[in-house]
C-alpha positions in Angstrom: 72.0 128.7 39.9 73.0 126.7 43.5 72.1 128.2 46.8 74.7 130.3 48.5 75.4 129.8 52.1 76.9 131.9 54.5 78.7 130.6 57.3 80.0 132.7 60.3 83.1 131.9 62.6 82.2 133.0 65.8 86.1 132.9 66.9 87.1 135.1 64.4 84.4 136.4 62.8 85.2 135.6 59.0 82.5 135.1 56.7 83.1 132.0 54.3 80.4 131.3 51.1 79.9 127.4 50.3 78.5 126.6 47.0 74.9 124.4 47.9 76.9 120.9 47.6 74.0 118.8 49.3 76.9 116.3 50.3 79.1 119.5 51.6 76.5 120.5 54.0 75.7 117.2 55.2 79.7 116.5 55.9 79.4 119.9 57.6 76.7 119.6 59.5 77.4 115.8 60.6 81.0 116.6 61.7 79.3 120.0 63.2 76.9 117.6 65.8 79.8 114.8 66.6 82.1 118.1 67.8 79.0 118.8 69.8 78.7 115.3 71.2 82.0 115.3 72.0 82.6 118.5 73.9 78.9 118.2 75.8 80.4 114.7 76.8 81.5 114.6 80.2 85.1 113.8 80.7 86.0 110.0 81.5 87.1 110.3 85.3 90.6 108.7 86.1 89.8 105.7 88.3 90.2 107.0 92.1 93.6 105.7 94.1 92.6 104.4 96.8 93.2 106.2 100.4 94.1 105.0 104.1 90.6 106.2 104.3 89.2 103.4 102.1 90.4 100.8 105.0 87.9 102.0 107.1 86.6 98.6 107.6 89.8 97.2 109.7 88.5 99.3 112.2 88.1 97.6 115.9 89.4 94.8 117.8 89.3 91.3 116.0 89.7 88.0 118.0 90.4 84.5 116.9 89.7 82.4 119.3 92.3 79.1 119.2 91.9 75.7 121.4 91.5 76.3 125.2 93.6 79.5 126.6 95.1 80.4 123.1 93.5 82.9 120.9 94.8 86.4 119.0 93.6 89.7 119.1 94.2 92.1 116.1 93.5 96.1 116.8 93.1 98.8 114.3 92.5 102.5 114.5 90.0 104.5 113.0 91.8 106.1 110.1 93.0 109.9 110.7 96.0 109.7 107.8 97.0 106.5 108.7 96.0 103.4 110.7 97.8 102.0 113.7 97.5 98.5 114.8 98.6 95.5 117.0 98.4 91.8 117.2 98.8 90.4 120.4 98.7 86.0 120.4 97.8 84.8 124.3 98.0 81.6 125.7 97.1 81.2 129.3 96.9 84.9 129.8 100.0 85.5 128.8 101.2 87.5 125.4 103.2 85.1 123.4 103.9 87.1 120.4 103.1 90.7 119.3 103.3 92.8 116.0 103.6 96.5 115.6 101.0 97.6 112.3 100.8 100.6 110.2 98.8 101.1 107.4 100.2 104.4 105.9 100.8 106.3 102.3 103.6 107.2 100.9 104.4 108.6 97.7 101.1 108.2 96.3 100.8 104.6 97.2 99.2 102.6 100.6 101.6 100.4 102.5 101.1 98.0 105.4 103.9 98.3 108.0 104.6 94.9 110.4 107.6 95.1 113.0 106.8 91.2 113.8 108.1 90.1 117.4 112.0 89.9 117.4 112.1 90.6 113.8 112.9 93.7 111.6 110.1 95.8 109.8 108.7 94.6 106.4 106.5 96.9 104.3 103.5 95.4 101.9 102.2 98.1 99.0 98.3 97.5 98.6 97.9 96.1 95.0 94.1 95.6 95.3 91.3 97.1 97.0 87.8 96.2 96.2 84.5 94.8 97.5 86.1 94.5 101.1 88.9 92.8 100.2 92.4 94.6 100.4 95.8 92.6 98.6 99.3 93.8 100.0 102.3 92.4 98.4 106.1 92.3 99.1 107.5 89.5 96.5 111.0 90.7 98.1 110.4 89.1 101.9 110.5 85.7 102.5 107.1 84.8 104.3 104.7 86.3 104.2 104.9 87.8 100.6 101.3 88.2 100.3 98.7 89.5 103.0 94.8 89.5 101.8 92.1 91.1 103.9 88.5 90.2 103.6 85.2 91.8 105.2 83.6 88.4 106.2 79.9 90.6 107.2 79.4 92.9 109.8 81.4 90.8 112.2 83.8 88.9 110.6 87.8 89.4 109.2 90.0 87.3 107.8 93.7 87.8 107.1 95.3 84.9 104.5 99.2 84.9 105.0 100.9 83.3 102.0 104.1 83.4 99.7 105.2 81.6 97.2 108.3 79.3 97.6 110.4 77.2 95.3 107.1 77.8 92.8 105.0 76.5 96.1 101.8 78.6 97.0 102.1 78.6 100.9 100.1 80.1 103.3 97.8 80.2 106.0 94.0 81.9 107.3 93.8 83.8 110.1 90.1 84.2 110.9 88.8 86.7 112.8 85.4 87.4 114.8 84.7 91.4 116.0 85.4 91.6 120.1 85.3 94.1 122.6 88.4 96.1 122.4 88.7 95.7 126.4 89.2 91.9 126.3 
């Protein structure tokens, strides 16, 4: 005669009797383990969005120094929900050109905010944050389309204007050195 086996649900508490099947019990058992595996598995995190937070880095006062009395300072914030910055382009002591910056979140999503000297504001959603470099991209607005950040050290930024015209990559570096915030 076969071997009887008793199984017990411990949901419902039903007794079922299978027949020793050798191939039965090893069906059972091996589907028994891989529910196992898979509930003792830990879920797969959803990748984390990224947060004004995560900008950190902009902090501070950047300076590119031009030729003779020319040279541009970038400010940022520290991030407390959003970032507020400035660029302010000297020559001879005097400001030359200025931007209003904001780097905010809306709707789920980070946006860099310019009000450019004389000109109307233009928002850039972040596309791509990692290893210190941040992508924003506006393919509506006609120059710049494109703004990339990079961490250049502990010391260093460098901002890469550029949009794409007529099929033409155009574009320009703006590199930056960490300054005192009182120059």
């Amino acid at each position: 005669s076969r071997p009887v086996y008793c199984l017990a649900d411990p949901f419902t508490g039903w007794k079922k009797k299978i027949l020793g099947d050798p191939q039965m019990i090893r069906a059972f058992i091996l589907s028994a383990l891989l529910t196992a595996l898979a509930l003792a598995a830990p879920a797969q995190d959803k990748p984390k969005k990224p947060s004004v937070g995560d900008l950190a880095w902009f902090s501070g006062c950047w300076k590119q120094q031009k030729d003779g009395n020319r040279y541009t300072i970038e400010q940022w914030s520290k991030p407390a929900g959003m970032m507020i910055g400035t660029v302010r382009s000297y020559r001879d002591g005097r400001i030359t050109a200025y931007e209003f910056l904001r780097i905010i979140e809306k709707e789920g999503d980070i946006y860099f905010v310019a009000i450019p000297s004389g000109q109307e504001e233009a928002a850039f959603k972040l596309t791509s944050l990692k290893d210190g470099e941040a992508v924003f991209e506006n393919p509506e607005h006609d120059f710049p389309q494109r703004l990339v950040y990079k961490k250049a050290g502990e010391d260093g930024l460098t901002a890469r204007v550029e949009a794409t015209k007529d099929g033409k990559e155009t574009g320009f570096d703006v590199i930056y050195n960490k300054t005192n915030c009182n120059d």
